[in-house]
C-alpha positions, 0 to 999 in steps of 0.5 A, a space after each residue: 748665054 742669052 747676053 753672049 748671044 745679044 753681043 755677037 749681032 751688036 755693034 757695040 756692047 756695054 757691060 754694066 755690073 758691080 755690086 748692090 746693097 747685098 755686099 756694099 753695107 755699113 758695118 759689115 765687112 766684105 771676106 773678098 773682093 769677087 764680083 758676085 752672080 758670076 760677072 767675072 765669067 761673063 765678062 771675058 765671055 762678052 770680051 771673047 765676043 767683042 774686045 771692044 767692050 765697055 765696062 761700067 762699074 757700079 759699086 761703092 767700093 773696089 773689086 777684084 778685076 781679073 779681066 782689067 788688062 783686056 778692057 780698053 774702057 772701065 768707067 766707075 760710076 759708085 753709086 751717082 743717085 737717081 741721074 746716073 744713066 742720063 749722066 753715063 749715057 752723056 759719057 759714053 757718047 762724048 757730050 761730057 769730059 769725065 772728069 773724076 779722081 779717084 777718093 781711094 787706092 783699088 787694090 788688084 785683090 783682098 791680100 793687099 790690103 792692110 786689114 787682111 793681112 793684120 787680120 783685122 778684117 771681118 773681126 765683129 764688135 772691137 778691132 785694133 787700128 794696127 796700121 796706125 797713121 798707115 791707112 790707104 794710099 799711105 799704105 801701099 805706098 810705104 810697102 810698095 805694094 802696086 794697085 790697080 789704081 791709085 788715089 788720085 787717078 782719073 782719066 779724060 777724052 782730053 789730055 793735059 800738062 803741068 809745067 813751071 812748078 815752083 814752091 816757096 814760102 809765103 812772104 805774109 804768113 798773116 795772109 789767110 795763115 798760109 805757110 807756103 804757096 806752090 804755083 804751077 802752068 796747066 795746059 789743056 793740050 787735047 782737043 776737048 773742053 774738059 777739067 783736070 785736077 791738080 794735087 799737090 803732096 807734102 813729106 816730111 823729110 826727117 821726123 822724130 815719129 814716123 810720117 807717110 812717105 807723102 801726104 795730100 795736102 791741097 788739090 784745085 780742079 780746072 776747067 780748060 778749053 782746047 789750047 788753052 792755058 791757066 796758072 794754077 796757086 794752091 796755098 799750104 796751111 799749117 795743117 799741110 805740115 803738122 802732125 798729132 803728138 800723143 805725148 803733148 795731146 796736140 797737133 804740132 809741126 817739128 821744124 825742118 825740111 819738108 819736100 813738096 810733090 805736084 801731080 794729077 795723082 799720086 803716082 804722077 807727081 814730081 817733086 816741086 822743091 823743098 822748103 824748110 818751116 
């Protein structure tokens, strides 16, 4: 009551909340992904208020947003150590360009998830990796569950745009052992110094075992000014195409052809072109 009453005399509101150490712990597992302390109340209350209200999160992991779609403002701190507020503060008011991507999928709620659903979460002492090689993003994208947000995504003040995408195999694979080279045109096409981060995915188009739609496996941040253009390279290893092999003990590539996808995240990537190792 007493902050509703605050946001109807201030300009403007910021919300600051998401979870402490009570919830966000080492080996124990959270059994949802509800913001504790009646957040999620007073959160719609405040955007009754104000639909301008910004929301900053600080939490170590995802949660549940019932209000996601009437907040023009989510900014996601985690945990950032002792110079978060001066860091934020710099956000808010302009003097920085966020800059961040997301290390992990939010997803809208805990049924989502792969543990909750082979019921592996909250288990004590012994759990069975059921989903195998299918954690995270890879996931959600083999049984097209849409998130909140995706691996990858991450907003700025500026905007960017990548073109002339290409991908070919390295003439010299004795150069640093690099298979493969994937190059790219970014263009800072907004009005702010700021950095963008362009990730680029490899799938394996035919294999004997089964293999994530797609995979991470390179990714360069770039800092542009205003207008201003960069060619961006960014070289595949052997690690970018093999996989563990149980029956041989070893990681191995099995020839053939591979599809390679350059983005900002994962659900913003085109496919650059295949090539065949």
């Amino acid at each position: 009551k007493e902050a509703c009453e605050l946001a109807k005399t201030a300009d403007e509101v910021i919300f600051i909340g998401g979870l402490n150490h009570d919830y966000d712990v080492e080996g124990r597992d959270r059994h949802d992904m509800v913001l504790p302390y009646g957040q999620d109340e007073l959160i719609n209350a405040l955007l009754d208020i104000n639909p301008d209200t910004v929301v900053v999160m600080v939490s170590g992991s995802p949660v549940q947003m019932p209000w996601l779609q009437r907040v023009k403002a989510l900014v996601w701190c985690y945990y950032s150590g002792m110079e978060t507020g001066d860091a934020l503060a710099d956000i808010l008011l302009g003097k920085v360009n966020p800059s961040g991507k997301l290390p992990e999928t939010f997803p809208v709620n805990i049924e989502d998830t792969v543990t909750y659903k082979n019921g592996q979460s909250g288990k004590e002492d012994v759990i069975t990796c059921e989903e195998g090689i299918f954690t995270g993003y890879r996931y959600y994208e083999k049984e097209h569950i849409k998130p909140a947000y995706t691996f990858g995504y991450g907003l700025s003040y500026t905007s960017f745009e990548i073109s002339s995408i290409t991908v070919k195999l390295c003439d010299d694979k004795n150069t640093a052992q690099a298979i493969a080279v994937v190059s790219c045109e970014l263009k800072n096409t907004g009005d702010m110094y700021g950095a963008d981060v362009i990730q680029c995915y490899v799938q394996d188009v035919e294999c004997s075992v089964d293999r994530p739609i797609k995979e991470l496996a390179a990714y360069q941040k770039v800092f542009l000014e205003p207008g201003e253009s960069k060619k961006v390279q960014l070289y595949l290893y052997k690690d970018a195409f093999e996989f563990y092999d149980v029956k041989k003990d070893d990681f191995v590539i099995e020839p053939g052809q591979f599809r390679v996808y350059v983005g900002d995240s994962l659900d913003n990537c085109e496919a650059a072109g295949d090539i065949t190792v």
